[in-house]
C-alpha positions in Angstrom: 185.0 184.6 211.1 182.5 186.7 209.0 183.4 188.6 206.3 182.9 192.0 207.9 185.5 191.1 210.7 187.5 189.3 208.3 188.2 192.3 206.4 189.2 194.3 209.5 191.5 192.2 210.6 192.9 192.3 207.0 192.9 195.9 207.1 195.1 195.5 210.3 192.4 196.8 212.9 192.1 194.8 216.6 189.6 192.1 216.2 187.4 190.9 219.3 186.0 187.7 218.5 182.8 186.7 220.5 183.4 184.2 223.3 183.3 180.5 222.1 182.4 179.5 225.9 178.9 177.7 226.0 177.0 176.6 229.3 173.8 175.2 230.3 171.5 177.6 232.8 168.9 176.0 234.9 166.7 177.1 237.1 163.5 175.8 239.0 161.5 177.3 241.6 158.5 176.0 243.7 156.1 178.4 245.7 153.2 177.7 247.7 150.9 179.7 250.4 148.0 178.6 252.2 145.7 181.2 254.3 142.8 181.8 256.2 140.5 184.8 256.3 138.0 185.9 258.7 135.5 189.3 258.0 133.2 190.2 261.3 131.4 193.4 261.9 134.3 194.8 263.4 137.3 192.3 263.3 138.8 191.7 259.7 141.8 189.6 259.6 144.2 187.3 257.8 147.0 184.0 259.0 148.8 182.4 256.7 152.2 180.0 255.9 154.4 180.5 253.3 157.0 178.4 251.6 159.6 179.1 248.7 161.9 176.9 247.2 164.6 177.5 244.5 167.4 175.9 242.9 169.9 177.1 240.0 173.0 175.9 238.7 175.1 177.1 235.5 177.8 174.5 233.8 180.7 175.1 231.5 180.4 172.8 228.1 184.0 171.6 228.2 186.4 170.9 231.4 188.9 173.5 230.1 186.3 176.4 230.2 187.4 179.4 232.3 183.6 179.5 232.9 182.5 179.2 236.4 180.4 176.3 237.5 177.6 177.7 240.1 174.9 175.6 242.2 172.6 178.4 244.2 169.7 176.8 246.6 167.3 178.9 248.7 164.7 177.2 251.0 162.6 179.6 252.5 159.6 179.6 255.0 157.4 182.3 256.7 154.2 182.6 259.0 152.3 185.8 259.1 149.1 186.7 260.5 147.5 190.4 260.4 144.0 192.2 261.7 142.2 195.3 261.9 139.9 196.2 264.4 137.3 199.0 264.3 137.2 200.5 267.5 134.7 202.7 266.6 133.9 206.3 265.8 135.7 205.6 262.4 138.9 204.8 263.9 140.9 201.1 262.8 143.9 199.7 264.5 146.1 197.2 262.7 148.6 195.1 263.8 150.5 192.3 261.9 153.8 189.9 261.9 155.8 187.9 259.7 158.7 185.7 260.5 160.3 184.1 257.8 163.4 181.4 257.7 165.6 181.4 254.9 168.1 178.6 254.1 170.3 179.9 251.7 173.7 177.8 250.1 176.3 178.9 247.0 178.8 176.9 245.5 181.5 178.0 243.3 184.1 175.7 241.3 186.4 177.9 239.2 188.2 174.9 237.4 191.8 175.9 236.4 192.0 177.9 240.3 190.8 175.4 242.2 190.8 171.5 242.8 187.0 171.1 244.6 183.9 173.1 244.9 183.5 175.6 247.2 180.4 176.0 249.1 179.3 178.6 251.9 175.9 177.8 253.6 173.9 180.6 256.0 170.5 181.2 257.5 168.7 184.5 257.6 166.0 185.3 259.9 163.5 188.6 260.2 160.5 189.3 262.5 158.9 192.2 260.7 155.5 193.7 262.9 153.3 196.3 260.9 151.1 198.7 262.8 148.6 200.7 262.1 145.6 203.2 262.7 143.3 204.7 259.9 140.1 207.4 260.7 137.6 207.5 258.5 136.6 210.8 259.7 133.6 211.8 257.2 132.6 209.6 254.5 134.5 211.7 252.0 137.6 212.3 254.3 140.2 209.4 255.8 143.7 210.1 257.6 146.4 207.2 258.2 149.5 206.1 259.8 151.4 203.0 259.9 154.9 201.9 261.1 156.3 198.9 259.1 159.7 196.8 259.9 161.0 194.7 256.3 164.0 193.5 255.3 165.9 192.2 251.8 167.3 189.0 251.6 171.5 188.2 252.1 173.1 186.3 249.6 176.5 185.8 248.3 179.7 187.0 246.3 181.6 184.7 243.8 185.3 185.6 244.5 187.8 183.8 242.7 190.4 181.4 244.2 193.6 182.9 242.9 192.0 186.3 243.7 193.9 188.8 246.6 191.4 189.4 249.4 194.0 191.1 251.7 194.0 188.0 254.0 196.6 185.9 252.5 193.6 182.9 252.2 192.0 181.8 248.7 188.9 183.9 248.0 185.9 182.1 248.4 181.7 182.6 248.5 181.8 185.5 250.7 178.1 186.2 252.5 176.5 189.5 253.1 173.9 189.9 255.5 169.9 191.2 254.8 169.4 194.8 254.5 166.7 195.9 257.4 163.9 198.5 256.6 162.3 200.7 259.0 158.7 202.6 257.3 156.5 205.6 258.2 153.8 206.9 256.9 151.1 209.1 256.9 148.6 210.1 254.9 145.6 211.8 254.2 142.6 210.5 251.3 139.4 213.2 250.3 137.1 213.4 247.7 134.7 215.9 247.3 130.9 215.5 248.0 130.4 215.7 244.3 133.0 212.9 243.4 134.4 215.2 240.9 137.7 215.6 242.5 139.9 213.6 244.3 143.5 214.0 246.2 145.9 211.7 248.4 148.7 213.2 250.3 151.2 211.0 251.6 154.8 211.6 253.7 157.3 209.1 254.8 160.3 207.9 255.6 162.3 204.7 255.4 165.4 204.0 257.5 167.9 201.4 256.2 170.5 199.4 258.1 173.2 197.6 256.4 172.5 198.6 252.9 173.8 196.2 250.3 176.5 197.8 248.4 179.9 196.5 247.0 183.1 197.7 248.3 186.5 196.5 248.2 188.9 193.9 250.4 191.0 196.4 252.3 193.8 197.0 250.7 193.2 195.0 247.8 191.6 196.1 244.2 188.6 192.8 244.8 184.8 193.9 245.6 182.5 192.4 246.9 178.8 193.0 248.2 178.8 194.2 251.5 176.4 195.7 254.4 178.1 198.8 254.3 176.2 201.6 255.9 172.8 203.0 256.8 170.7 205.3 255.4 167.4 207.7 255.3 165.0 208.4 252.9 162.6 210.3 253.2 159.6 212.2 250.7 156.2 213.9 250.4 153.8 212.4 247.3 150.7 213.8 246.3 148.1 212.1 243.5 145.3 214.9 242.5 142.5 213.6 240.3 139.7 215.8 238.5 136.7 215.4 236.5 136.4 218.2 234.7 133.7 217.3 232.8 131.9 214.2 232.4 134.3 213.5 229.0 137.3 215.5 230.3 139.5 213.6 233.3 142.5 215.3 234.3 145.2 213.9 236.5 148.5 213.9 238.1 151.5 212.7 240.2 154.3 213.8 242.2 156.6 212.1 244.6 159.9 214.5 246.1 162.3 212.6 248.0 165.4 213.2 249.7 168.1 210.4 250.8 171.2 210.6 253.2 174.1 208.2 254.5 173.5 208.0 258.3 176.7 206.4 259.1 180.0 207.8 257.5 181.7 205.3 255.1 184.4 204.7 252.3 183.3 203.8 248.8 186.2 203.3 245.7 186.7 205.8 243.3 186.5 205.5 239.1 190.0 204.7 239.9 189.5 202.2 242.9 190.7 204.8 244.9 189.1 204.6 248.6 186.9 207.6 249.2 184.5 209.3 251.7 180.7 209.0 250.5 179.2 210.2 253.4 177.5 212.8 251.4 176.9 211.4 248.6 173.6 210.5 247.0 172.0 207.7 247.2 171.9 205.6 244.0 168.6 204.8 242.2 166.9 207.5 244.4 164.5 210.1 241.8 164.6 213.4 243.6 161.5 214.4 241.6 159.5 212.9 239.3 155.4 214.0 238.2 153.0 213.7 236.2 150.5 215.4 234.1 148.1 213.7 232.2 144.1 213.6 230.2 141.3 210.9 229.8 139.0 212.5 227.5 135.8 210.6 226.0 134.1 212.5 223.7 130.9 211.8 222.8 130.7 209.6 220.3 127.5 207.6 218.7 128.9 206.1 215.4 130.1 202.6 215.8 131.5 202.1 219.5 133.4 204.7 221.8 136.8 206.7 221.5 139.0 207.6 224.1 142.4 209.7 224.0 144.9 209.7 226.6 147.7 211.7 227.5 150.2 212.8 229.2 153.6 214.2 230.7 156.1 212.7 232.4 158.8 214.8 234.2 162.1 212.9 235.5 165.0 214.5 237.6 168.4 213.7 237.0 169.8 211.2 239.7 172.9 209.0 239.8 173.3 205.1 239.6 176.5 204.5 240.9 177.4 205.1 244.6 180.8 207.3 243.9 178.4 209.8 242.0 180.6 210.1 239.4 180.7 210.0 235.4 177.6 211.9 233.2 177.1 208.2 231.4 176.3 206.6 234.7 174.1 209.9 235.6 170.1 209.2 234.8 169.6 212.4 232.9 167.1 215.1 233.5 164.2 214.0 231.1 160.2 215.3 229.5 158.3 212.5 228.1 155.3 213.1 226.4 152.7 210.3 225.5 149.6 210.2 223.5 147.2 207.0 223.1 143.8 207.2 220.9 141.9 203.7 221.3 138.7 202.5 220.5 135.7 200.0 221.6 133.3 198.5 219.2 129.2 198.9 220.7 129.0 195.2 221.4 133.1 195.8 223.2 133.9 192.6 220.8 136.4 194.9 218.5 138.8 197.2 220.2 142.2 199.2 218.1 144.3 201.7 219.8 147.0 204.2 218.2 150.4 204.5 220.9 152.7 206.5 220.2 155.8 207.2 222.9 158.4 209.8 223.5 156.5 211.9 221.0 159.4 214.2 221.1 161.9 211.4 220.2 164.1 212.4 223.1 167.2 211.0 223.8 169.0 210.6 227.1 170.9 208.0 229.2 168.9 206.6 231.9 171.3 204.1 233.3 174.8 203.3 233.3 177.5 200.5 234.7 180.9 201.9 235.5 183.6 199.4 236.4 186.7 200.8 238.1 190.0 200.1 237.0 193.4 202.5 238.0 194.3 204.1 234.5 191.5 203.6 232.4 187.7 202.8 233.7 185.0 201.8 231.8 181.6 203.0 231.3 178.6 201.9 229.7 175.5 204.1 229.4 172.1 202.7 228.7 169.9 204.7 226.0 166.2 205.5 226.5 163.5 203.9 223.8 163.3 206.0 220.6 160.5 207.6 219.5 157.5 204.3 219.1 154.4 204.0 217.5 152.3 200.7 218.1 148.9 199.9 216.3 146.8 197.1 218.3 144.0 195.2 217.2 141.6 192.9 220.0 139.0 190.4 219.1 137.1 189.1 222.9 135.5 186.1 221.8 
């Protein structure tokens, strides 16, 4: 024990010591993707076959460690193949697939619960089509569309042995299935005949079926990652770029979305009390966020070239937990202002740069964790950096 716990326990305060615990992680992975590309007047197009393998596994030092033992594997292949055709007139038509097999097997051995491993094995399958159709209808003016089907992996929940799942059985590696992605888009790209200003406008839409979300074993106080309900996002973003000057560039982003549950559904409570989220927001989902921002490169003949950037960066607040509740698990309205000066050596063999970072040195929570429990749950908010300067120095040689 170190002194400084030492003396609080002495002083007759409630000591925590650190977990004495130790494991071994390990994790290897092996990718590989082979395609084939063909570029004619008017055809352009790409096939391909892709394969992923993975395998973890985490061990407890001793045989009287409450730690669990995992083993994870995930085998994974895919075949895709996409083209675009000009059919002239500036109008392209795209259309592309993907199928992809996943293999995917957990196993769980929670020692002093159980008296063998226990392993859960399951295949997921997507065809995902993209289609598409682009007009280039001046040289300085393009409009788009595309429709796009994805999909995230399914994977498993560790749950205990000895844990109640409402059945009367010993919990076990309970699956979830993929989460399915529906995309539109449209868009619009034009820059003026000078090249001194630039915009892209974009609106879409995403629908989701079976998002991934944990919930609890009915009846029970257990959760577990489920495909709990669908949803609908939906936004506008629009990317403005001008050249003021030849040494002034000024610039800016903004992205306004919206997201609803399409399907009612019960979440839990800060208490684990079963509740109606069908109005709730989604979690993770930025109802606004833009910004503003400078490239200016003055003129400059002594010794190489400066350049100082700048800029903005506006955040609404939005919430990362599904029962929308608590202000520590609330991403907090926020301004972040930014400021870089760097420089270039003539021969562009030197280069420094100046970064400072939350010029204003604000502070504010931008994520949080909040665990349920029936009298007392417990939060934990995650601070944004401080205020940070960095100085940088590059040699190319």
């Amino acid at each position: 024990m170190t002194p400084a716990l030492q003396a609080a326990k002495d002083a007759g305060g409630d000591v925590n010591l650190p977990s004495t615990n130790e494991g071994h992680l390990r994790d290897e992975f092996f990718t590989q993707e082979f395609n084939a590309t063909y570029n004619g007047e008017r055809l352009k197009g790409v096939v391909g076959v892709y394969y992923f393998d993975e395998e973890g596994s985490n061990r407890a030092s001793t045989a009287s460690s409450p730690t669990i033992d995992t083993d994870r594997s995930t085998k994974a292949s895919a075949i895709f193949a996409q083209a675009t055709y000009e059919i002239g007139f500036g109008v392209g038509l795209t259309a592309g697939v993907r199928y992809t097999d996943e293999d995917a097997e957990y196993t769980q051995y929670y020692r002093q619960q159980a008296a063998a491993p226990q392993t859960r094995e399951e295949n997921f399958t997507a065809t995902t089509p993209k289609f598409g159709i682009n007009w280039q209808v001046t040289a300085d003016f393009m409009a788009y569309a595309s429709y796009t089907e994805g999909f995230k992996s399914g994977g498993f929940s560790a749950v205990p042995p000895n844990t109640n799942v409402g059945t009367g059985n010993p919990g076990e590696p309970t699956p979830y299935d993929p989460e399915d992605v529906t995309s539109y888009e449209v868009g619009l790209k034009y820059t003026t005949p000078d090249d001194r200003f630039r915009i892209n406008l974009a609106a879409y839409r995403a629908e989701y079926d079976g998002m991934q979300f944990p919930t609890f074993f009915v009846g029970t106080s257990t959760n577990y990652m489920t495909n709990a309900t669908s949803g609908q996002v939906e936004g506008i973003e629009v990317e403005p770029v001008w050249q003021a000057t030849d040494t002034l560039q000024l610039y800016g982003n903004g992205s306004f979305t919206t997201g609803k549950y399409t399907n009612p559904w019960q979440c839990a409570s800060q208490y684990g009390a079963m509740m109606d989220c069908s109005d709730n927001e989604i979690p993770g989902q930025i109802p606004t966020k833009t910004t503003l921002g400078f490239r200016y490169a003055p003129e400059w003949s002594l010794w190489g070239s400066l350049t100082f950037n700048g800029s903005w960066v506006y955040t609404s607040a939005y919430f990362n937990n599904i029962a929308n509740e608590g202000p520590l698990v609330q991403a907090q309205e926020s301004d972040i202002f930014n400021l870089t000066a760097s420089w270039v050596s003539e021969n562009g063999r030197w280069n420094a740069a100046l970064d400072a970072r939350n010029l204003t040195d604000e502070h504010y929570i931008w994520s949080g964790l909040q665990l349920a429990h029936p009298q007392s749950p417990s939060v934990t908010g995650y601070v944004n950096a401080p205020r940070e300067v960095f100085f940088r120095v590059g040699l190319n040689f």
